[in-house]
N, C-alpha and C positions, 0 to 999 in steps of 0.2 A: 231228694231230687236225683241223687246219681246215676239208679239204675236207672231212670227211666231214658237217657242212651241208648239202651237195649232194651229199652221199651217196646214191644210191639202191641200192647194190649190198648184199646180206645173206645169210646164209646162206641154201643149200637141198639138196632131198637128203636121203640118209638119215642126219640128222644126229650118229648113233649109232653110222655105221661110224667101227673103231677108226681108219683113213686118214685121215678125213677130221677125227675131233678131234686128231691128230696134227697136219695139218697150218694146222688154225687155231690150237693149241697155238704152231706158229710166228710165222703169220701176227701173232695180236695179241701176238708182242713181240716185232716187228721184224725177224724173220727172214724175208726174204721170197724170198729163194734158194731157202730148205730149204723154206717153204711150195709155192713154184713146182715144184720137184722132185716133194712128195709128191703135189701135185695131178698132175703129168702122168702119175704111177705111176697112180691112182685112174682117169683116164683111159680108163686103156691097158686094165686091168681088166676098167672098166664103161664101153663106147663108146657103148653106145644110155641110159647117164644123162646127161640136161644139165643138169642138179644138178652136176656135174663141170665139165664144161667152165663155165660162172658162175664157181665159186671159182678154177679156171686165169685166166680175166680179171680178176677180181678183182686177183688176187693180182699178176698184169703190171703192171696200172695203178697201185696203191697203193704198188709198186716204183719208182716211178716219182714220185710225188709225195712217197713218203720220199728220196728221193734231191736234191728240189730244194727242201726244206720246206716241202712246201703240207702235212703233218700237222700244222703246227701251229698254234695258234687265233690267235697275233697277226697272221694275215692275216683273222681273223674279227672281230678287236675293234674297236670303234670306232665308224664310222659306215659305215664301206667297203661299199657297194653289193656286193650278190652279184654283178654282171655286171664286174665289175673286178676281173681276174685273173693272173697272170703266166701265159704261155702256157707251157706245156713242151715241151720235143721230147725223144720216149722215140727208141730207135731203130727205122727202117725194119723190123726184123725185129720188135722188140716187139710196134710196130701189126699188122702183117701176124698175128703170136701173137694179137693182143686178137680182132680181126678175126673171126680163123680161128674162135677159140674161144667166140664169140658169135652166129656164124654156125651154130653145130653146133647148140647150144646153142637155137635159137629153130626149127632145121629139126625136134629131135628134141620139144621141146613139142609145136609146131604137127601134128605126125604122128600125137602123141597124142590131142590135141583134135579131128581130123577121125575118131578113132575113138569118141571121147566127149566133147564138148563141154563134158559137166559134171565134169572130170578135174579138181581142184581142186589138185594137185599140177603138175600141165601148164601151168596157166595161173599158177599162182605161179609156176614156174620161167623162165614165157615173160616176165612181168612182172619178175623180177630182171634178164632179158637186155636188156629196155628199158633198164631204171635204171640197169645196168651201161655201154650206150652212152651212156645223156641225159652219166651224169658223164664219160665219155673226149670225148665232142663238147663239153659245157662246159667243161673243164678244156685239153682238148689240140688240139682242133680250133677251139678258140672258135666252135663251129658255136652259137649261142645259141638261132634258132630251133626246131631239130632237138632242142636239147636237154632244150628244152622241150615238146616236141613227143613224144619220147619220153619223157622223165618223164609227161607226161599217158599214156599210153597204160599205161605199170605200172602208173601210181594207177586206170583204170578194169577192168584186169586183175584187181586185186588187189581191188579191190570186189564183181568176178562171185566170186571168193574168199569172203571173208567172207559175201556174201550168199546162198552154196551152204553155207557152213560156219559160222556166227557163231563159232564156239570157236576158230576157225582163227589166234589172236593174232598169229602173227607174221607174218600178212600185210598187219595193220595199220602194221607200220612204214612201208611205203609211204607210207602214206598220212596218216601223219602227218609226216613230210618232206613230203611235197606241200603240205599245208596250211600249215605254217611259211615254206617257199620260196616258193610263189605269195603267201603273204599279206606275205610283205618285197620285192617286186618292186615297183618304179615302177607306177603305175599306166597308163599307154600299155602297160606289156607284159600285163596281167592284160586286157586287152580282144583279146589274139589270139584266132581265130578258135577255134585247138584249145582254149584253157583256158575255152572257153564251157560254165559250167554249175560253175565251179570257182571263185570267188573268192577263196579262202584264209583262211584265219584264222591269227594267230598262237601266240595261249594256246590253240586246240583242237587245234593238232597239239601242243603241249607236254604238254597234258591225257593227247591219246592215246600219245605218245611211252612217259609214264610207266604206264599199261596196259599197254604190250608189256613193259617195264623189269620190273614186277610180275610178269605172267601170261606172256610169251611162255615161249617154250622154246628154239629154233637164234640166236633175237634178242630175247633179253633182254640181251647185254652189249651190241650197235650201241647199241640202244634207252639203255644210259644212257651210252658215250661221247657220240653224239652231243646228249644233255643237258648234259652237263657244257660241249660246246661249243657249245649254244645258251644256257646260262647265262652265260658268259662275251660273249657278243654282246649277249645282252643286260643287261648291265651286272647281273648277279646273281652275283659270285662264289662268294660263302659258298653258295648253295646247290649250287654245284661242286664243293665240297670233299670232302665227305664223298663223292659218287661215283668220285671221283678216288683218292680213296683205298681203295676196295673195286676197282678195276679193279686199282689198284697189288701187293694182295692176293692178286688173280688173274692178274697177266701182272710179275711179282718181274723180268724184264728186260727192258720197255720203260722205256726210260731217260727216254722223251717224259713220261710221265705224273709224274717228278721234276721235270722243271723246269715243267711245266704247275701240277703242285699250289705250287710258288712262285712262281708268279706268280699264283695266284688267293691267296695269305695276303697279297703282297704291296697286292694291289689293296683290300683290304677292311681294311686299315692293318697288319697285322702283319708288320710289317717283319723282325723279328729271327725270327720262325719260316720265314720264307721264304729266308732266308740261312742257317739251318740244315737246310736243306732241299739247298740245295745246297751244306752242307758234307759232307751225308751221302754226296750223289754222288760228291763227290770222294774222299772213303772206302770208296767202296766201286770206285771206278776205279781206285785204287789199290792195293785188294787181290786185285783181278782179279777181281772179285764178276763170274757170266756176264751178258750183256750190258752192264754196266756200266763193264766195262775198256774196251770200243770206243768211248766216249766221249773227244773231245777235249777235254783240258783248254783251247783257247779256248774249248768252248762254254760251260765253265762260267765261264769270266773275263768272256764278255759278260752273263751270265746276272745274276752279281751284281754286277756292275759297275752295270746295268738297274738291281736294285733299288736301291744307292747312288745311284744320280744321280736317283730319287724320290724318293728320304727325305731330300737334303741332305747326302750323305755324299760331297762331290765330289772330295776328295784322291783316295779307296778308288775312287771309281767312276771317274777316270782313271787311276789305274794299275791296273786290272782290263781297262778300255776299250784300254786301248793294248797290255798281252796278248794281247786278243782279235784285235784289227785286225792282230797284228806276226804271225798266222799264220789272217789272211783268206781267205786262199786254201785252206784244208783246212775251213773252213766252208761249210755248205751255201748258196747265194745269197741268198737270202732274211735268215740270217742276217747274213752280210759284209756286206751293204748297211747295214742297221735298224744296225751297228757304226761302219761311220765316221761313220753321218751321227749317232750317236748322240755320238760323242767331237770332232765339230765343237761338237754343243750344248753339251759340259761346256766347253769350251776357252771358248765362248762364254760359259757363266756363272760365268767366272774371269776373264773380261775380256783374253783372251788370240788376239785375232781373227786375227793372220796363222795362228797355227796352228790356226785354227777353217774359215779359208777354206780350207789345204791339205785339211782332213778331209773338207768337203765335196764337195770335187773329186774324191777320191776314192772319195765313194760314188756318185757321179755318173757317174763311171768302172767303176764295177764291174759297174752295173744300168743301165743309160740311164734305160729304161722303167719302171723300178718306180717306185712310190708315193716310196717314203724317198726316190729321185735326183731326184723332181721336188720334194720339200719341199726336201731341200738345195737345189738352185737356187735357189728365193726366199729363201735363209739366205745366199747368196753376196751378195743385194745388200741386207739387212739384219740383224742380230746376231741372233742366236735369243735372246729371253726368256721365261721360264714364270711363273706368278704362282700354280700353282697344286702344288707339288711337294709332298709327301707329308711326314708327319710328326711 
């Protein structure tokens, strides 16, 4: 869930072909092979749709950040600046895929807009092709300019949209990511030349977020993931919850959305429903429940291991911690990092520093560059304490 923040990518198309809810049917739980597949069939099909080729990109890139855990919101929580990001590298052929398929995609818009200007499906679909690159240049290129640069270009896309359509709701999703992202931007970057005329607001792209979430139709569920992940940024969990859990209703095997919703019980003090949260995971990984068996049991050892070393439960949260880290390596990075430097800290608040300073080394080793290896570093030359642990 994290990037999708900087999400600009969303359904388009004919949203009703049986293909294409097939293959968002995968898409939002985690299947992103079989979405990949069903979109290239849809493709093949319909060549002159670029409603198609968007969800084939889509689907590349989001492959790609479930692969390295940017879906998930604890790279969104905190304080962490939207322009501070772990870069990913998909493969050479992926990009060449996203490329291609973005490419098609803005030549078959634009062919239709020079036959009618006021094509209001053309220029939606030209405006997802934008916000489909702004996220692969933010995200993988660390192109910042660019990606900002085409972000802007979908938000004024998508407002010749609405303003040809007013009922046209889910072209407001745009445009309510634009307002929340520009309005969280440093301000040196809100004075670029392209976001002249933009200054962002935070609570009115939320406002509008929740109009799409209500009234859309292809994006009314983006419209409330990405709530639930701007609630969590913004330090609002409990109003996370309850949409967290109607997504969970509607995608029964994204496993992301189980440990998402414990970690928002956990932040709002309920500790013990957030650890039964992921007792259920482990219940249902074990009964081979579909998507829920592919879950590795370290992600659940670090999962509640996390909430233990909140609550004061640091016996449980280092032997959870040390399962998790004793099969680091079949974790996604993002998570093996946030793990050792996490079981440095417990070590640390056990009073146990040589094996505090091993752990950090370790996560320092895993990531160089991430966030958690540069916090472990300043834990190497003094003991990690918290004053403020949960309880």
């Amino acid at each position: 869930m994290k990037a999708l923040l900087a999400s600009l990518a969303l359904a388009s198309g004919p949203a009703w072909d049986p293909l294409i809810q097939k293959g968002f049917d995968h898409f939002y739980n985690l299947e992103y092979d079989e979405a990949i597949a069903i979109f290239r069939q849809y493709v093949e099909r319909h060549p002159e749709e670029p409603g198609g080729y968007n969800h084939l990109a889509q689907s590349i890139l989001y492959r790609e950040m479930f692969r390295t855990g940017a879906l998930e919101t604890e790279l969104v929580s905190g304080n962490n600046p939207f322009l501070r990001r772990p870069k990913m590298n998909p493969t050479p052929e992926d990009q060449k895929q996203f490329d291609e398929a973005i490419r098609r995609s803005m030549e078959l818009s634009q062919a239709r807009l020079e036959k009618n200007p006021r094509d209001t499906r053309a220029l939606y679909t030209l405006g997802v092709a934008h916000g489909l690159r702004a996220n692969y240049n933010f995200l993988v290129r660390k192109a910042w300019r660019e990606a900002l640069r085409d972000a802007t270009a979908a938000r004024k896309l998508h407002n010749q949209v609405t303003e040809l359509d007013p009922s046209f709701t889910d072209a407001r999703l745009v445009q309510g990511v634009h307002e929340y992202v520009v309005g969280s931007l440093p301000w040196h970057w809100r004075v670029l030349g392209f976001l002249i005329g933009f200054r962002g607001n935070k609570q009115e792209g939320i406002r509008i977020l929740h109009e799409v979430a209500e009234r859309g139709q292809v994006n009314k569920l983006d419209a409330k993931v990405l709530l639930s992940a701007i609630y969590r940024r913004e330090r609002q969990p409990e109003r996370a919850v309850p949409l967290i859990q109607e997504l969970m209703a509607s995608f029964p095997r994204n496993y992301l959305l189980y440990f998402e919703l414990a970690q928002m019980y956990s932040e709002i003090g309920q500790g013990r429903q957030a650890l039964e949260v992921l007792a259920k995971v482990d219940q249902l990984r074990l009964s081979g429940a579909p998507g829920l068996a592919r879950v590795h049991p370290a992600k659940i050892h670090f999962a509640r291991g996390n909430v233990q070393f909140w609550y004061r439960d640091l016996d449980s949260a280092l032997e959870n911690m040390r399962s998790a880290t004793a099969h680091a390596e079949e974790l996604d990075l993002n998570t093996a990092v946030l793990a050792w430097m996490r079981l440095g800290q417990i070590y640390d608040l056990k009073g146990e520093r040589s094996f505090a300073i091993e752990a950090y080394r370790q996560a320092i080793a895993t990531a160089p560059e991430s966030d958690a290896a540069k916090e472990s570093q300043r834990y190497l030359g003094e003991p990690y304490r918290r004053a403020d642990i949960r309880g």
